[in-house]
C-alpha positions as CSV (number, residue, x, y, z in Angstrom):
1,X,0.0,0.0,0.0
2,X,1.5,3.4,-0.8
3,X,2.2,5.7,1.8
4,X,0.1,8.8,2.5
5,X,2.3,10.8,1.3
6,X,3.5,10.1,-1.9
7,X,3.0,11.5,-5.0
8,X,2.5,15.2,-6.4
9,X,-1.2,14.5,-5.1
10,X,0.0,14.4,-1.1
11,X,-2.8,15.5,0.8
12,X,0.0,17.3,3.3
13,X,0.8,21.1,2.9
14,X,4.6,21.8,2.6
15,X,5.0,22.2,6.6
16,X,3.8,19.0,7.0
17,X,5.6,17.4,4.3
18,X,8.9,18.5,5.8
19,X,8.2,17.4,9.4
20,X,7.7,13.6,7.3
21,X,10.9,13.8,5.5
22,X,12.4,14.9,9.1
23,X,11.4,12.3,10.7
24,X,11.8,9.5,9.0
25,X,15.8,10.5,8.4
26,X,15.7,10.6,12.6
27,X,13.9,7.3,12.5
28,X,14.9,4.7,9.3
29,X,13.6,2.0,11.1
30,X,9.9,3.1,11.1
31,X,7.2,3.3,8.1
32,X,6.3,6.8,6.9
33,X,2.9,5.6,8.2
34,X,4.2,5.6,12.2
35,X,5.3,8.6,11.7
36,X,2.4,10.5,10.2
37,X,0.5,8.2,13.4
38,X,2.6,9.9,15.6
39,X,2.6,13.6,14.0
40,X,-1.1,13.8,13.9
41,X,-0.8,12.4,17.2
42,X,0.9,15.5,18.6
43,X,-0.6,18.0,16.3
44,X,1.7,17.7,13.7
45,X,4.1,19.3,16.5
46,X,7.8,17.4,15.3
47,X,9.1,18.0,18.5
48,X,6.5,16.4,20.5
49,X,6.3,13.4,18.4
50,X,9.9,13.2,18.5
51,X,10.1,13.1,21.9
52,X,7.6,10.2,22.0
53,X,8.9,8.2,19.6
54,X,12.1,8.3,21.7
55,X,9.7,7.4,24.5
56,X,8.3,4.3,22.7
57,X,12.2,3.6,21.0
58,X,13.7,3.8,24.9
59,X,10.8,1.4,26.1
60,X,12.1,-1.3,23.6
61,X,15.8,-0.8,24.2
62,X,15.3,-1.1,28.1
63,X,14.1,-5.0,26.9
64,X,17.5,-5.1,24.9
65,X,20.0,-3.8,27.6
66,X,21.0,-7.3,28.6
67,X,21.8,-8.7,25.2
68,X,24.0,-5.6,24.7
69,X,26.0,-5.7,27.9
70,X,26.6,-9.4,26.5
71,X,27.5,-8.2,22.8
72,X,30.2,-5.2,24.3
73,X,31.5,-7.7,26.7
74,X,32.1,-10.2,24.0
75,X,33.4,-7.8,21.8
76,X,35.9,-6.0,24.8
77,X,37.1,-10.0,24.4
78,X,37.6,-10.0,20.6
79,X,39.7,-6.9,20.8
80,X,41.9,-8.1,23.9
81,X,42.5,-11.4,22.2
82,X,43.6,-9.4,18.6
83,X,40.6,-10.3,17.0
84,X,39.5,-7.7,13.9
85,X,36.9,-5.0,14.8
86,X,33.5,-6.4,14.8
87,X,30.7,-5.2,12.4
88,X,29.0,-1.9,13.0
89,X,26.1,-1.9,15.5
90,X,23.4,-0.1,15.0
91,X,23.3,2.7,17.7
92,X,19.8,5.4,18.6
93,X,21.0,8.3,16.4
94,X,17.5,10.1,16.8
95,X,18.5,11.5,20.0
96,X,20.1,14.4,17.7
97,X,17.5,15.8,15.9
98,X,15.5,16.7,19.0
99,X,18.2,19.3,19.2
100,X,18.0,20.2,15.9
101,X,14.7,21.6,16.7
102,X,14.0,25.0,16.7
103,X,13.8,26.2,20.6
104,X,10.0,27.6,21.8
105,X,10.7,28.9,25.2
106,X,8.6,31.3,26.5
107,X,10.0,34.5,28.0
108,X,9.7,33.6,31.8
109,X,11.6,30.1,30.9
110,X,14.9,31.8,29.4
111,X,17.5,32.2,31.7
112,X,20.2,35.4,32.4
113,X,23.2,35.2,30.6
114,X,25.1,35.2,33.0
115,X,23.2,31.8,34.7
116,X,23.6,30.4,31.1
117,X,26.9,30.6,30.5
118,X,28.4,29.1,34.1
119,X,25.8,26.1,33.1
120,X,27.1,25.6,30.0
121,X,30.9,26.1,31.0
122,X,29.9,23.0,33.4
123,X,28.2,21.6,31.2
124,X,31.3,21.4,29.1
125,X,33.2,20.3,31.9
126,X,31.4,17.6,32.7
127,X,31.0,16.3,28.9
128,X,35.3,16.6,29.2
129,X,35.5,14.5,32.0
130,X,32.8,11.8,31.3
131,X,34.0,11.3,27.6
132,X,36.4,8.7,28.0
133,X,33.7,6.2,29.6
134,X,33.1,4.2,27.1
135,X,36.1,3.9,25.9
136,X,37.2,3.1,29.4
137,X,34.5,0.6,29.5
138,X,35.5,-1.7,26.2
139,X,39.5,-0.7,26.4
140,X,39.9,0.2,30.4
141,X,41.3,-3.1,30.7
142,X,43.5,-4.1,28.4
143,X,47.5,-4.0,27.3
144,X,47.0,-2.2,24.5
145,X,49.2,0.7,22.7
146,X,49.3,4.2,24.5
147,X,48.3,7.4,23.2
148,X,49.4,10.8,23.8
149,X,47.2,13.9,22.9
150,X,47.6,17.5,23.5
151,X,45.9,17.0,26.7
152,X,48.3,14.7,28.0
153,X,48.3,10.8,27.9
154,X,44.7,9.1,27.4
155,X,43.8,7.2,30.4
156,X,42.4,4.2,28.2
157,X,44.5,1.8,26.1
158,X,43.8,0.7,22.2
159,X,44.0,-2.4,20.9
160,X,47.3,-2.1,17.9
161,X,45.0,-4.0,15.4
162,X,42.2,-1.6,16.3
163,X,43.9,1.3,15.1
164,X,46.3,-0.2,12.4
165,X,43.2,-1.3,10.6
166,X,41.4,1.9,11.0
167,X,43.2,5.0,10.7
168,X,46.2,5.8,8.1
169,X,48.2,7.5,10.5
170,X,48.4,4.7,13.0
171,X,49.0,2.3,10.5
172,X,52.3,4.2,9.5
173,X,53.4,4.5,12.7
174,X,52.5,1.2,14.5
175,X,55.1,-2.1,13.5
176,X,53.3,-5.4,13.7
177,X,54.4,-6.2,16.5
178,X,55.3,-3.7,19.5
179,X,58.5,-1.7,19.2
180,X,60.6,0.2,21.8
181,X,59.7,3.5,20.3
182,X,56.3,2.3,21.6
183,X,57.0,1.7,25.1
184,X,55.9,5.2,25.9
185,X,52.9,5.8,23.1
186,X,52.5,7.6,19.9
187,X,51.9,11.3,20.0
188,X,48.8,12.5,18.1
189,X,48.8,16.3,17.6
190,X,46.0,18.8,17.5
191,X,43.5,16.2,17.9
192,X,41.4,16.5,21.4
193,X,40.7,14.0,23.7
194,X,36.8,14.5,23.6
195,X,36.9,14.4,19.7
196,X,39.4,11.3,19.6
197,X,37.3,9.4,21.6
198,X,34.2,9.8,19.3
199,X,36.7,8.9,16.4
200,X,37.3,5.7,18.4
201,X,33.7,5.1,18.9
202,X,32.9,5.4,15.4
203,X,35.2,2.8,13.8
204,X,34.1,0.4,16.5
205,X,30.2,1.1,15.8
206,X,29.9,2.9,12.8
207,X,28.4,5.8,14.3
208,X,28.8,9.3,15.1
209,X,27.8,9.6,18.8
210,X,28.9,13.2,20.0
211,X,28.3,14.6,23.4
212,X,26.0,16.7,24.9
213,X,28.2,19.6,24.9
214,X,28.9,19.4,21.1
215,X,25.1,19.1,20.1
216,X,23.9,22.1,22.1
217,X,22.7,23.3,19.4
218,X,22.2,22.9,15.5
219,X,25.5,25.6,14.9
220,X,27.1,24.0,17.4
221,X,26.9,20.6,16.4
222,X,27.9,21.2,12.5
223,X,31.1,23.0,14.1
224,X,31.5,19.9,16.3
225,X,31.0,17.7,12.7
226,X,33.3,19.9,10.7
227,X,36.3,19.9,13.4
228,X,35.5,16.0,13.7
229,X,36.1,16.0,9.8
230,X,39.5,17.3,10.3
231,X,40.5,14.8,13.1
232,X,39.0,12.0,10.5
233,X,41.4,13.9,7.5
234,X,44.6,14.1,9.8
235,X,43.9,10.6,11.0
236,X,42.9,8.9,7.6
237,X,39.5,7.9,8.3
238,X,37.5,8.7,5.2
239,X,34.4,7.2,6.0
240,X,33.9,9.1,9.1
241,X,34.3,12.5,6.9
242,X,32.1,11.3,4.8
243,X,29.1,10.3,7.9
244,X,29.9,13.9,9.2
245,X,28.9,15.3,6.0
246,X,25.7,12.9,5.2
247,X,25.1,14.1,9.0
248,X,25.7,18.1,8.3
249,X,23.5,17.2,5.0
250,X,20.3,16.1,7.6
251,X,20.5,19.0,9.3
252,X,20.6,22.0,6.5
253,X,18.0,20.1,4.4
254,X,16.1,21.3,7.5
255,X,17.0,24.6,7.9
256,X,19.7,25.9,5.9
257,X,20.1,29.1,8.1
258,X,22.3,26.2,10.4
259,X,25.0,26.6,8.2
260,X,27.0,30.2,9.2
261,X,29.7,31.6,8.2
262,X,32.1,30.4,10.6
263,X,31.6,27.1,9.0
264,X,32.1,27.8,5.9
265,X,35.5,29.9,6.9
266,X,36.8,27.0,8.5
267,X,35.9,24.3,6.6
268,X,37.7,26.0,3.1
269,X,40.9,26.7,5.6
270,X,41.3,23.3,7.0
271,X,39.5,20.5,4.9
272,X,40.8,19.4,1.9
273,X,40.0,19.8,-1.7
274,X,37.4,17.4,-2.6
275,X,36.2,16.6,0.8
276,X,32.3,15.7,1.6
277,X,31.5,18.8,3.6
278,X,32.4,21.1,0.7
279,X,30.2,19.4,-1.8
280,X,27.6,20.0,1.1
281,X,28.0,23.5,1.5
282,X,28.2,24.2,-1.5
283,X,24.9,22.8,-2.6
284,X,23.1,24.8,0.3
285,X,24.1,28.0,-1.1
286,X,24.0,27.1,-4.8
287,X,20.3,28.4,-5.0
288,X,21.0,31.6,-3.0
289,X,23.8,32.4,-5.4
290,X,22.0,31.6,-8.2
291,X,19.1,33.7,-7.8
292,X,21.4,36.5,-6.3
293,X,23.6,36.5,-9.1
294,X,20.7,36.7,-11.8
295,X,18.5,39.1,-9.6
296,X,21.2,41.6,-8.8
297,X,20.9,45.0,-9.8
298,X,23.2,48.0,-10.1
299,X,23.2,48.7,-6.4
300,X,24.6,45.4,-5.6
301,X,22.3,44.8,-2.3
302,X,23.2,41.5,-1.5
303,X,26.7,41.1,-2.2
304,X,27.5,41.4,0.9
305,X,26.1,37.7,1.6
306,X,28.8,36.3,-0.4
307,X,31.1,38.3,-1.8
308,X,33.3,38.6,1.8
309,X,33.7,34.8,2.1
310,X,33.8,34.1,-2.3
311,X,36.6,36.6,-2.6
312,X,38.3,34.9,0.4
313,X,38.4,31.0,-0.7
314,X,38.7,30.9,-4.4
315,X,38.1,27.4,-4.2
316,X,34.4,27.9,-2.7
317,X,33.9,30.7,-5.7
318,X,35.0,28.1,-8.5
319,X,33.3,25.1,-7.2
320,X,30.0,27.0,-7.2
321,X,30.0,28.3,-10.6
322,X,30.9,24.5,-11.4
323,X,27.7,23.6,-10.0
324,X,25.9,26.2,-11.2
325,X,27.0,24.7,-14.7
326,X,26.4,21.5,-13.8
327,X,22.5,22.3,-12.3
328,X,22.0,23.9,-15.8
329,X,24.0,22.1,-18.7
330,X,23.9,18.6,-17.1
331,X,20.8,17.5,-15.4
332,X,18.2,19.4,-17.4
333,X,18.1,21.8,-20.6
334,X,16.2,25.1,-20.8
335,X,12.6,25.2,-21.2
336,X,10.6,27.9,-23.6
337,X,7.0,29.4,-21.6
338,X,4.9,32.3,-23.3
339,X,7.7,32.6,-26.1
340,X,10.4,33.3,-23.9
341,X,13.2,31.4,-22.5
342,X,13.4,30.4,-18.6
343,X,16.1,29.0,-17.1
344,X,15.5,25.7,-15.2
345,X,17.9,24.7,-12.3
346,X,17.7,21.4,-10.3
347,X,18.2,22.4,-6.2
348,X,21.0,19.6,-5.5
349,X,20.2,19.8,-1.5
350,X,16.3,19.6,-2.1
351,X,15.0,16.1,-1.8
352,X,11.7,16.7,-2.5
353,X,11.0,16.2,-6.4
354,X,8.0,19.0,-5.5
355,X,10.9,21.8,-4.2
356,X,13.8,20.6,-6.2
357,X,13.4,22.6,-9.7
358,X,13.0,26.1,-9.5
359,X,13.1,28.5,-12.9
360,X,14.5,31.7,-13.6
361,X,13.1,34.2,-16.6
């Protein structure tokens, strides 16, 4: 049976459309039908059906906890005896998007700044000191090879195979067997503790699980993604930049205004040509800088939206006039209305087939 919402015939007005799509990236593993359950449930309020589908997900998983202490204790085992890393486990990703969501405080709920900023500076803290805990929890116990970070030397140790079969730069460094240049660790620079611990996490589940601190909020966690995206390129974990982009991808499709400046600034100083968050960025403000450049006048209002940052990175300048080509040479040719031409651009970010092509006279 099709879904309710398929189709250019949807019954669902473009706000409600969106919270679907939304959803169902935060939760793969239910039909578009539970959701649309659970959104007209709650109103069509995403944040409340969010929050109980979370309800419902945490419900099954407290059934599950037993099994899973089993699996990590049988995997701790593997990686003490040498064994390979395991296959990916699936791991409750959803808990990010609540965050994503835009904040509705009332007046009378928002605190001083002053109040906010000492509970987010412990906030921090605590996220800095409780990072390490499960990596502590699989690795705590075992002889494995020592690493030294800016912060000083990690108090967990890492199985050799672990990181040999994982990461580039350990693989270069690391003999196959242990050497006496090992005896006391390999230094990793510019990498933090807190991000090299979620790096660990990820090659052993496949997942991107950052802390509370570094999903405060939407800005905050695509700064969090991008500087984990330089830890994965110094490292040599491509896969990991590439599930930091598909992640940064989620949250823009959602509200573009997520991507800032600062972003964009660092990401075309520190990641490399080619990378995954580039071709991301770059397709959010492809239809901004489309319809700016054509709809400019004389005055040049809006330039200031771009110009600061396109004269700056070349780069970020050339690869969106390649896309721009691209969006109107490669995927679809002009189209003639009333006897006059109209330019007809495919949005590369825009999943919905409905919002995806927009024209230009």
């Amino acid at each position: 049976m099709a879904s309710r919402s398929d189709g250019f015939n949807s019954p669902f007005n473009p706000e409600h459309r969106r919270a679907i799509r939304y959803l169902r990236e935060a939760f793969p593993e239910d039909s578009e039908n539970t959701i649309i359950t659970y959104l007209e449930r709650h109103n069509w309020d995403a944040e409340q059906a969010i929050n109980a589908l979370l309800a419902r997900q945490g419900d099954l998983q407290g059934k599950q906890t037993e099994s899973s202490t089993a699996q990590d204790h049988r995997q701790q085992a593997q990686y003490s005896s040498g064994a390979s890393a395991p296959a990916s486990r699936q791991v409750d990703t959803a808990t990010r998007f609540s965050a994503s969501l835009p904040a509705k405080l009332s007046s009378n709920e928002q605190e001083s700044q002053s109040s906010a900023k000492l509970r987010k500076h412990s906030q921090e803290k605590d996220e800095d000191d409780s990072a390490a805990e499960w990596l502590k929890m699989n690795f705590g116990n075992i002889d494995g090879v020592i690493i030294s970070l800016d912060s000083g030397i990690h108090p967990a140790r890492f199985p050799r195979e672990l990181l040999r079969d994982n990461f580039l730069f350990f693989r270069s460094r690391l003999q196959e067997t242990r050497s006496e240049e090992e005896e006391e660790g390999v230094r990793v620079n510019g990498v933090s503790r807190v991000l090299f611990d979620v790096a660990i996490r990820y090659v052993v589940e496949g997942t991107i699980v950052l802390t509370q601190a570094q999903k405060a909020e939407p800005p905050i966690e695509i700064s969090s993604l991008i500087q984990l995206a330089e830890v994965a390129q110094m490292l040599g974990q491509s896969k990991m930049g590439r599930a930091a982009a598909d992640k940064i991808r989620i949250m823009v499709r959602y509200n573009r205004a997520y991507l800032q400046p600062k972003h964009i600034d660092f990401t075309y100083s520190h990641l490399e040509y080619g990378h995954p968050i580039r071709e991301v960025i770059v397709h959010t403000l492809l239809r901004a800088y489309i319809t700016f450049r054509h709809s400019m006048d004389s005055s040049g209002e809006g330039k200031v939206l771009y110009n600061d940052l396109i004269e700056k990175f070349e780069e970020l300048k050339s690869e969106l006039n390649n896309e721009v080509v691209i969006t109107l040479h490669g995927r679809d040719p002009p189209i003639r209305f009333g006897g006059r031409d109209r330019l007809r651009f495919y949005d590369p970010l825009e999943v919905d087939v409905q919002k995806r092509l927009f024209e230009l006279a």
